[in-house]
KEKE-3310 file (N, C-alpha, C; in steps of 0.2 Angstrom, whole numbers, plus 5000, padded with zeros to 4 digits):
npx = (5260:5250:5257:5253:5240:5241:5244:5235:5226:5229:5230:5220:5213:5219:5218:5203:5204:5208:5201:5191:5194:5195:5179:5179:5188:5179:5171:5158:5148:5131:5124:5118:5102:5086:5070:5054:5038:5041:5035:5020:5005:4995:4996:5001:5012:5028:5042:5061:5077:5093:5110:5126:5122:5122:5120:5107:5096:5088:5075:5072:5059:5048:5037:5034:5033:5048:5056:5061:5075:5078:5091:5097:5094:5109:5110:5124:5133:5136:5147:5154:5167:5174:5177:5181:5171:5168:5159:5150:5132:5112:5102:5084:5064:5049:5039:5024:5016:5012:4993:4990:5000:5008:5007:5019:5039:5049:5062:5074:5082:5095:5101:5113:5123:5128:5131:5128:5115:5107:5096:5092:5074:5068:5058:5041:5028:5009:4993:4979:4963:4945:4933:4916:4899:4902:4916:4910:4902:4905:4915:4918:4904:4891:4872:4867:4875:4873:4859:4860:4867:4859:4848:4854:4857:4845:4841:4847:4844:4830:4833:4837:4831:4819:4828:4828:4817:4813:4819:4817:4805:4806:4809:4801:4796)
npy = (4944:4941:4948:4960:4961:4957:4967:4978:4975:4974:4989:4994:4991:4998:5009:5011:5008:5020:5030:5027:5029:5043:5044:5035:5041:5052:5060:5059:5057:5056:5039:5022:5025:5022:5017:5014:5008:5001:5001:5012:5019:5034:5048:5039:5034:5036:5028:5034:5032:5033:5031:5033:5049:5055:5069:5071:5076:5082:5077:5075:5076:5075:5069:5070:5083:5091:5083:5084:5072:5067:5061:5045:5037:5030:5025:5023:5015:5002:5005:5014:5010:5005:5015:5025:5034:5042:5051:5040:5036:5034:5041:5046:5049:5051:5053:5062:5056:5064:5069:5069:5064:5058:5040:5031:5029:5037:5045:5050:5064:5067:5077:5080:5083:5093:5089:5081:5067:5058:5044:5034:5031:5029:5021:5019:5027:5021:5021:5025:5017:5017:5020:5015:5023:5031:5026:5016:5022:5033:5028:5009:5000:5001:5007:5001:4989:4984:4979:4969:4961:4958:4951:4941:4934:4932:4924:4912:4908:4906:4894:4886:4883:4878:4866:4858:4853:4848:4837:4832:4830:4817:4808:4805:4795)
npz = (4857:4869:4879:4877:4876:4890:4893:4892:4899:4913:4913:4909:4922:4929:4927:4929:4945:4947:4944:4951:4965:4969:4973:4984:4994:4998:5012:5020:5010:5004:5003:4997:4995:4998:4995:5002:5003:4986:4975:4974:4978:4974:4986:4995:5008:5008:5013:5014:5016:5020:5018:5026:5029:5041:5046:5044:5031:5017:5005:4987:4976:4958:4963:4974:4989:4993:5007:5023:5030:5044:5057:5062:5075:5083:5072:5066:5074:5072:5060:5062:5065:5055:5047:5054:5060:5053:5042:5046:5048:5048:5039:5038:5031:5029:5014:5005:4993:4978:4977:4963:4957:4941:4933:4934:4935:4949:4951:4966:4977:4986:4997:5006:5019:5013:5000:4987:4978:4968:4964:4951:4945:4958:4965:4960:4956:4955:4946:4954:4958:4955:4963:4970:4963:4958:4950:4940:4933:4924:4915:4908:4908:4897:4900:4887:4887:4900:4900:4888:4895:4908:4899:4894:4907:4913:4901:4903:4915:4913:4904:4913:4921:4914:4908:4920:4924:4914:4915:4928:4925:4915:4925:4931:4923)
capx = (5253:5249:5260:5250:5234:5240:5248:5230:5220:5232:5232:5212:5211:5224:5214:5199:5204:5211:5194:5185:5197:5191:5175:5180:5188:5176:5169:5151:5145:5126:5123:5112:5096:5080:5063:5049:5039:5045:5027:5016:4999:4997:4991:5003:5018:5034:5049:5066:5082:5101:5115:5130:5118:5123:5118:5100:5095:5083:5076:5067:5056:5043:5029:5032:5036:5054:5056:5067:5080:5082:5098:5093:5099:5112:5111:5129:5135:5140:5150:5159:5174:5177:5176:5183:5169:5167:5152:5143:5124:5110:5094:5076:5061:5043:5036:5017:5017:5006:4987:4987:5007:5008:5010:5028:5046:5053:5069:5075:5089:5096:5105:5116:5131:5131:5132:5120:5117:5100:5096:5087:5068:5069:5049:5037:5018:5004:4985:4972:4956:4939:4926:4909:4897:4907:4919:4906:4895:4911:4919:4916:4899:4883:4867:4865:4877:4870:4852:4861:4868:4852:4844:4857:4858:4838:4838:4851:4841:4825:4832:4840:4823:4818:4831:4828:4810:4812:4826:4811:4798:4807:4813:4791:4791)
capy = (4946:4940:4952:4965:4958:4956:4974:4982:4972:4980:4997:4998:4988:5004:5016:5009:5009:5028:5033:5025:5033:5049:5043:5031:5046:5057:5056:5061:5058:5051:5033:5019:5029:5017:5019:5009:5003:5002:5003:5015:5021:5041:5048:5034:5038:5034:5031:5036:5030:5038:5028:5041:5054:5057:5075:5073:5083:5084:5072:5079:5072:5077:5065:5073:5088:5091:5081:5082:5068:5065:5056:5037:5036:5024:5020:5024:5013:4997:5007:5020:5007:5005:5023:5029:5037:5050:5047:5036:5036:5034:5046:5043:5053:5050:5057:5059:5054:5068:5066:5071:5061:5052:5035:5030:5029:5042:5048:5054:5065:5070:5082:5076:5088:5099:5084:5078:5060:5057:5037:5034:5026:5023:5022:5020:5027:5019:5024:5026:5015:5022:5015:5016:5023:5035:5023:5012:5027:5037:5023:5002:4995:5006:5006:4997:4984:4984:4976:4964:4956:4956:4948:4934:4933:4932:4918:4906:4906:4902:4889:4882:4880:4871:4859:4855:4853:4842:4830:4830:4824:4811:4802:4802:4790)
capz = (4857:4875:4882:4873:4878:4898:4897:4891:4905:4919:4912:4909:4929:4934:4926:4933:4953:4946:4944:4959:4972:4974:4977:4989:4999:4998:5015:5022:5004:5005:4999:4997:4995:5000:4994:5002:4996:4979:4972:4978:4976:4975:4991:5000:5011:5006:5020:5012:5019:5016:5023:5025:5031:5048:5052:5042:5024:5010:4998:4983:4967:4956:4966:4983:4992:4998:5013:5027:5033:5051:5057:5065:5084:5083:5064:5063:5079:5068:5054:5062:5067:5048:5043:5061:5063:5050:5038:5047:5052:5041:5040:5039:5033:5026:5010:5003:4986:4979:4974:4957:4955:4936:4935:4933:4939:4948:4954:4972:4973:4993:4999:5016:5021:5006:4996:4984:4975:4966:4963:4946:4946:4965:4966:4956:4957:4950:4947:4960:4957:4957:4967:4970:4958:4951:4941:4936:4926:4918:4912:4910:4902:4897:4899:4886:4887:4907:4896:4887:4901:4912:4895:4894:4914:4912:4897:4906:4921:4913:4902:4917:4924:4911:4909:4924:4924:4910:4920:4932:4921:4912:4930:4936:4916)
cpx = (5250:5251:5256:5243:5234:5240:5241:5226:5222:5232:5224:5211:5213:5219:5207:5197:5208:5207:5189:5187:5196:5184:5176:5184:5185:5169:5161:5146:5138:5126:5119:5105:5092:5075:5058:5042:5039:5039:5024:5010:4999:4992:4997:5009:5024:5039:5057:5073:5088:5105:5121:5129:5118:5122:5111:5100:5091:5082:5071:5065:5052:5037:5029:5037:5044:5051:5062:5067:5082:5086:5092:5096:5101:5112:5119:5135:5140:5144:5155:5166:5177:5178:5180:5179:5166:5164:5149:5136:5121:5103:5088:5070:5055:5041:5030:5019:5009:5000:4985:4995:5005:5011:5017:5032:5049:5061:5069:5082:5086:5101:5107:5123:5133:5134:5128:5120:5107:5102:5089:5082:5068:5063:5046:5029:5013:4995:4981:4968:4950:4934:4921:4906:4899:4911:4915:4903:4900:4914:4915:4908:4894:4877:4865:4868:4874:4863:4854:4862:4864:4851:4848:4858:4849:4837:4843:4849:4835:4827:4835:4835:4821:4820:4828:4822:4809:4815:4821:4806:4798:4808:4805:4790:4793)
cpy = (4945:4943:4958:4965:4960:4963:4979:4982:4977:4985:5000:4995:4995:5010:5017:5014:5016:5031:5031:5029:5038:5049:5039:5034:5049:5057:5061:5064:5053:5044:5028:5019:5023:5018:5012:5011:5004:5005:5007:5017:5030:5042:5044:5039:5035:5036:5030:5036:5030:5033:5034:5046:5054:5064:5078:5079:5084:5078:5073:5075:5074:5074:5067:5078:5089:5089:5081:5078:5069:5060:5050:5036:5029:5018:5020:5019:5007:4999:5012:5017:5007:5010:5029:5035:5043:5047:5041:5037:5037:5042:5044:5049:5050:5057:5055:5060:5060:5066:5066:5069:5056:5046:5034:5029:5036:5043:5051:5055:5070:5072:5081:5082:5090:5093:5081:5071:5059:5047:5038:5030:5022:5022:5022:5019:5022:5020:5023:5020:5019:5017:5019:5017:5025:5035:5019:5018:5031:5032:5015:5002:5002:5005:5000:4989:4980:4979:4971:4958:4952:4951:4941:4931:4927:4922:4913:4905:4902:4894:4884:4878:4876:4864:4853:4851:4847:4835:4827:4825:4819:4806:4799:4795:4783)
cpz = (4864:4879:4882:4878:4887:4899:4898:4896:4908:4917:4912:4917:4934:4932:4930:4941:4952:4948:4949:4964:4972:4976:4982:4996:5001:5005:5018:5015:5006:4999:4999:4998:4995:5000:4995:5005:4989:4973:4975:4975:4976:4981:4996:5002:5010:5011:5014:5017:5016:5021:5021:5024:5038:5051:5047:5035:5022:5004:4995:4978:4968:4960:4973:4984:4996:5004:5015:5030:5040:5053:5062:5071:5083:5075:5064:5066:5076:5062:5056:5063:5058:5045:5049:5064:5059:5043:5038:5050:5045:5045:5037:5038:5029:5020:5008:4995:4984:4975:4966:4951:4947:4938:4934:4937:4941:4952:4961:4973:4982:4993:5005:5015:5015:5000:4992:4978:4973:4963:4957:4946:4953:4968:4961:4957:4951:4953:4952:4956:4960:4959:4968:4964:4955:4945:4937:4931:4923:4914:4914:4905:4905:4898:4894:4885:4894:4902:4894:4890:4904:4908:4896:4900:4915:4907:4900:4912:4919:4908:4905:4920:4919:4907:4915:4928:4919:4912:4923:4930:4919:4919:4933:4929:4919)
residu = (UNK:UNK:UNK:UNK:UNK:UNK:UNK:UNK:UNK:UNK:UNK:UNK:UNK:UNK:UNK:UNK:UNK:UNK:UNK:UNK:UNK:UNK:UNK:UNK:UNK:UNK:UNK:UNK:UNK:UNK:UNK:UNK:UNK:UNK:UNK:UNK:UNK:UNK:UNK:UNK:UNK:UNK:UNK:UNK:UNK:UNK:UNK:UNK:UNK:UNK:UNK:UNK:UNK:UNK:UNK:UNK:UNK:UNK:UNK:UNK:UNK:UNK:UNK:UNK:UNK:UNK:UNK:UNK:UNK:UNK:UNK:UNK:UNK:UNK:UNK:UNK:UNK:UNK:UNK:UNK:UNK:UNK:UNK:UNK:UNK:UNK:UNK:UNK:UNK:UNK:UNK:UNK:UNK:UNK:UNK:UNK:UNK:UNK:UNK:UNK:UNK:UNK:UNK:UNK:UNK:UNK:UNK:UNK:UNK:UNK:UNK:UNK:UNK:UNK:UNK:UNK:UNK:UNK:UNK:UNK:UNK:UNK:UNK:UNK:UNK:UNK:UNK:UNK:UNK:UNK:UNK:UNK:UNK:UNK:UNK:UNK:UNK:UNK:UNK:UNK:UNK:UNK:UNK:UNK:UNK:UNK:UNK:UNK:UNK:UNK:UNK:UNK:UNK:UNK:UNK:UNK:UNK:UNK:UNK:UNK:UNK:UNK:UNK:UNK:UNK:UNK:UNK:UNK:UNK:UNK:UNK:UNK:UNK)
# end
C-alpha cells in the first residue's frame, strides 16, 4: 500500500516538472507584470513594469488606452548571466486610468516579442469624490435636514448658555 502511495507522488511530481518545462524554455516570454500603485483613482497615472520585456511592447486594459512599453537601460545587466543574455531586460511605461473607468479590478495583458501574458486584477480603480458645492446639492443632506440641524445646533447652544448662566448665579449665593 505504501509502494502505491510513493509510486503515485513520483508520477504526479514527474508529470508536474513535464508540464512546467516548456515554459521554463520558452525564452523572451514577458513576466512579472507590475502595477503601481495597486489602487488608483480614475484620472491617475498608472506605471506598468514587464520583467522579460527587453525590446519594449504593449500593455492593454479596459481602464486605459494601449500603452507602450519602453525597454529600462540597464534593466537587464543583473540577469543576463543567468539566462546568457537572452530574455533579459525589463520595460516601463505609464498609463492614464480613464475619466469615466468603473470602479474595480482590472486586468493587464502585454504584448513583449510577439508574446502575450495578461496578469488578472493587477489594479484596481476606485471612485472619484465630489467636492465643492456640487456634491453637497446632488446628493447628502437636504434642505430640510440642513434646518434640523441648524435648529438642534441652535438649541445646544442656547441651553449651554443657560447652564452656564445658572453655575454663575448659584456660585454669587
Amino acid at each position: 500500500m505504501r509502494n502505491t502511495r510513493a509510486l503515485a507522488v513520483a508520477g504526479a511530481a514527474v508529470a508536474a516538472l513535464g508540464l512546467s518545462a516548456p515554459a521554463a524554455v520558452a525564452w523572451d516570454t514577458p513576466s512579472n507584470i507590475t502595477a503601481l500603485p495597486s489602487v488608483i483613482a480614475r484620472g491617475g497615472q498608472l506605471t506598468i513594469t514587464v520583467d522579460d520585456c527587453r525590446n519594449g511592447g504593449t500593455a492593454t486594459s479596459n481602464a486605459f488606452s494601449p500603452t507602450q512599453l519602453s525597454p529600462v537601460s540597464g534593466g537587464g545587466k543583473g540577469n543576463e548571466g543567468a539566462r546568457g543574455g537572452v530574455g533579459s531586460g525589463t520595460a516601463r511605461g505609464t498609463a492614464t486610468i480613464h475619466s469615466d473607468a468603473r470602479p474595480g479590478s482590472y486586468d493587464i495583458t502585454v504584448d513583449c516579442n510577439g508574446r502575450r501574458m495578461t496578469k488578472p486584477q493587477a489594479f484596481t480603480v476606485i471612485g472619484g469624490v465630489r467636492g465643492g458645492i456640487g456634491g453637497s446639492s446632488t446628493t447628502g443632506a437636504t434642505p430640510t435636514d440642513m434646518a434640523i440641524g441648524g435648529g438642534l445646533v441652535a438649541a445646544a447652544v442656547v441651553g449651554g448658555g443657560v447652564f452656564w448662566m445658572r453655575r454663575r448665579a448659584e456660585r454669587n449665593i
